[in-house]
C-alpha positions as CSV (number, residue, x, y, z in Angstrom):
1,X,185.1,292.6,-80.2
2,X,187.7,292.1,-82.7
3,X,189.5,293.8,-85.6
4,X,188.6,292.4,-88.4
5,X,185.8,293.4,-91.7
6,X,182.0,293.8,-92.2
7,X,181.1,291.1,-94.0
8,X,177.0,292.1,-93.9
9,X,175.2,295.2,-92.5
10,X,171.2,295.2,-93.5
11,X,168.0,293.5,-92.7
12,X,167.1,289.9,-92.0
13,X,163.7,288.9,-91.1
14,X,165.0,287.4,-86.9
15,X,167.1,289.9,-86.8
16,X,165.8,293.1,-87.8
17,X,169.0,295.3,-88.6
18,X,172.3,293.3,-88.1
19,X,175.7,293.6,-88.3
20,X,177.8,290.8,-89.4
21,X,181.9,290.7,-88.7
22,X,184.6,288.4,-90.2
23,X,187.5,288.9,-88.0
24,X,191.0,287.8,-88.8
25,X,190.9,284.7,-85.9
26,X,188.5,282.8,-87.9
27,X,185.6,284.4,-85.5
28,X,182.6,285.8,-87.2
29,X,180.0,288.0,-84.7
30,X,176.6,289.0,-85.4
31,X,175.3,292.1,-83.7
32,X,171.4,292.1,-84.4
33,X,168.5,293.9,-83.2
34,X,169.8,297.3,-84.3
35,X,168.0,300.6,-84.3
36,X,170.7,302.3,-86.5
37,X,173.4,301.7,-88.8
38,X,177.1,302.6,-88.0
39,X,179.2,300.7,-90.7
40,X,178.2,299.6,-94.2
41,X,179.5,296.2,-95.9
42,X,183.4,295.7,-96.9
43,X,184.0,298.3,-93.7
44,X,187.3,297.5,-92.1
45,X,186.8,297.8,-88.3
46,X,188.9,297.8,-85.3
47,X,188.2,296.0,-81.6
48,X,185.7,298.4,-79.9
49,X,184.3,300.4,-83.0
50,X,181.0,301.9,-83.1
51,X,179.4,299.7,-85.2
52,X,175.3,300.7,-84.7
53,X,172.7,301.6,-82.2
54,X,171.0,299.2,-80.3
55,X,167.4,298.8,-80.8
56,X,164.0,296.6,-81.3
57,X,164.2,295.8,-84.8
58,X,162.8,292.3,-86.0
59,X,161.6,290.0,-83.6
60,X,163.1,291.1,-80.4
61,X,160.9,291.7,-77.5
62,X,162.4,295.0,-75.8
63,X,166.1,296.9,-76.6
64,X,168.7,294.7,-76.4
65,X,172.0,293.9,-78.2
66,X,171.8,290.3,-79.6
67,X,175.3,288.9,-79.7
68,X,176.0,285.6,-81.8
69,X,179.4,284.4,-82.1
70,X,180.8,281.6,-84.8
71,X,183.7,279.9,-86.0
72,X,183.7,278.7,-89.0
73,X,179.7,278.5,-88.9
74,X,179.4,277.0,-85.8
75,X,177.8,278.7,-83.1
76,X,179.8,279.2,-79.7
77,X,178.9,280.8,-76.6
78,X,180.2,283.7,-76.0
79,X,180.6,283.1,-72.2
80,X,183.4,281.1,-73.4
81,X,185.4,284.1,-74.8
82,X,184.4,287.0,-73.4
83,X,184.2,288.0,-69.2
84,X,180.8,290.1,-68.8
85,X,181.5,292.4,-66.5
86,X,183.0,296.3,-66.2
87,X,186.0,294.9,-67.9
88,X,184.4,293.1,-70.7
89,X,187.7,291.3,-71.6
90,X,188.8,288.6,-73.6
91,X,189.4,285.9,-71.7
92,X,192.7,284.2,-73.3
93,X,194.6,285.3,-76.5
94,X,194.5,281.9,-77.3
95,X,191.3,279.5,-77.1
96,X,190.9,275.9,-78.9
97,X,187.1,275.3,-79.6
98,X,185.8,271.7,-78.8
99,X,183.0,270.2,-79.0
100,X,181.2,270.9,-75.6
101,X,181.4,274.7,-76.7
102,X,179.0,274.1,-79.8
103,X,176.3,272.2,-77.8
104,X,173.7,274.4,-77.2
105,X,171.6,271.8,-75.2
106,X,174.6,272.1,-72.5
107,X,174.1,275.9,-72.1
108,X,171.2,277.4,-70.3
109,X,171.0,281.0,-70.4
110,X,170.0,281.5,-66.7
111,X,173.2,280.3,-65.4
112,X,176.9,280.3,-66.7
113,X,178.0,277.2,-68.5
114,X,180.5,275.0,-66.4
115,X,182.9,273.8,-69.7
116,X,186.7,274.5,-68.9
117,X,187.7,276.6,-71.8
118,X,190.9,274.6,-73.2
119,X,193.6,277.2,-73.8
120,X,196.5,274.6,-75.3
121,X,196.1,272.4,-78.2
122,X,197.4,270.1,-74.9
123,X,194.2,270.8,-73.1
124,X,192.3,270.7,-75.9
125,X,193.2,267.0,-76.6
126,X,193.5,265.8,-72.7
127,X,189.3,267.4,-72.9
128,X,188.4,265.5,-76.4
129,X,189.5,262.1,-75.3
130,X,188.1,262.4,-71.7
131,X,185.8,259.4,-70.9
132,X,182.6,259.8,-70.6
133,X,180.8,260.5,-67.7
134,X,178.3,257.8,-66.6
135,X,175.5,257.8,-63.8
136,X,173.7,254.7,-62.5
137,X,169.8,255.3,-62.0
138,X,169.0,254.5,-58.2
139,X,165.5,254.1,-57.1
140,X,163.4,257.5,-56.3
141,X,165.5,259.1,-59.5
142,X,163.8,260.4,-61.7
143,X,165.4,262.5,-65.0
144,X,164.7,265.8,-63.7
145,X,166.5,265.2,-60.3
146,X,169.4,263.1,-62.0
147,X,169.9,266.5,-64.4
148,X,170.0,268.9,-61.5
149,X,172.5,266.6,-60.0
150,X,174.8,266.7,-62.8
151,X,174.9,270.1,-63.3
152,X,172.7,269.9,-67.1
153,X,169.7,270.6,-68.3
154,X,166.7,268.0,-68.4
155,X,166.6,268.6,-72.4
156,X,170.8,268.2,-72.9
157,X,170.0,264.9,-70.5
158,X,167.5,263.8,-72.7
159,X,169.9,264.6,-75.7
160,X,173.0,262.6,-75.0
161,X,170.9,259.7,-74.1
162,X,168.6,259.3,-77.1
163,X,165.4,259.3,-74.8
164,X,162.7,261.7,-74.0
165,X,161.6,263.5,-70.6
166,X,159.0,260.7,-70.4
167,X,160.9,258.0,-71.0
168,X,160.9,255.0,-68.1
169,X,164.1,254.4,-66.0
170,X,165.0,251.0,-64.8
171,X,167.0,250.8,-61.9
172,X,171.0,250.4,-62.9
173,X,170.0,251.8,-66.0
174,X,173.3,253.8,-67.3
175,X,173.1,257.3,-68.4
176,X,175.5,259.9,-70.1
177,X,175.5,262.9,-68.2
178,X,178.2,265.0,-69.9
């Protein structure tokens, strides 16, 4: 995705044969579940370079190309800097990770993830000191409908609010929903 230097290319148990980048940004990708080779460790590489051939190798469930992205070991969505499309672009030269990007339980992988990508240290701030966002539990709600409502997931609901998809509601109960 990026220039930058193979930092490991063999086996691991999940993974089968992957392919580990450190690029110059700070970004590290993993490229896993390779049938073949293309680079070996300490490899410099360049944005778009072969790096293996996709594959079934480890625990993967058909061929596929499993994509991981980091910074500085924490795992981001690639959604976030990458369009998926014919154009497969980056989407801004300049991005400021926060803290929404390296919740998993705010992702779903059947639907694109909603979180404005902050592309000024501005924005980035403005987005970190944002109140939270609060919802009242009327009567008929129940957790399921009150996620769906709020655009997350029943298990990121559960999450932010310390309880689990069992738990009670009271009516005027307050709940986090972002």
């Amino acid at each position: 995705m990026f220039d930058g230097v193979v930092r490991f290319a063999n086996y691991s148990s999940g993974h089968g044969r992957s392919v580990v980048v450190r690029h110059f940004n700070g970004l590290e990708t993993v490229y896993a579940h390779l049938s073949r080779y293309g680079v070996k460790e300490n490899d410099s590489v360049v944005a778009g370079s072969y790096l293996g051939k996709g594959g079934t190798s480890g625990n993967a469930r058909g061929s596929h190309l499993h994509l991981e992205v980091s910074y500085q070991g924490i795992q981001i969505n690639p959604e976030y800097l990458l369009q998926f499309n014919d154009t497969n672009e980056v989407l801004n030269n300049e991005i400021w990770i926060t803290r929404d990007m390296t919740r998993p339980e705010l992702h779903n992988s059947k639907r694109k993830g909603t979180i404005d990508v902050p592309t000024s240290e501005t924005e980035a701030l403005a987005k970190a000191n944002k109140p939270k966002k609060m919802y009242t539990v009327k009567r008929g709600d129940n957790l399921s409908r009150i996620a769906s409502r709020n655009h997350i997931s029943l298990a990121a609901l559960c999450k932010l609010n310390n309880i689990n998809k069992k738990s009670t509601l009271r009516i005027g109960q307050k709940l986090h929903v972002n």
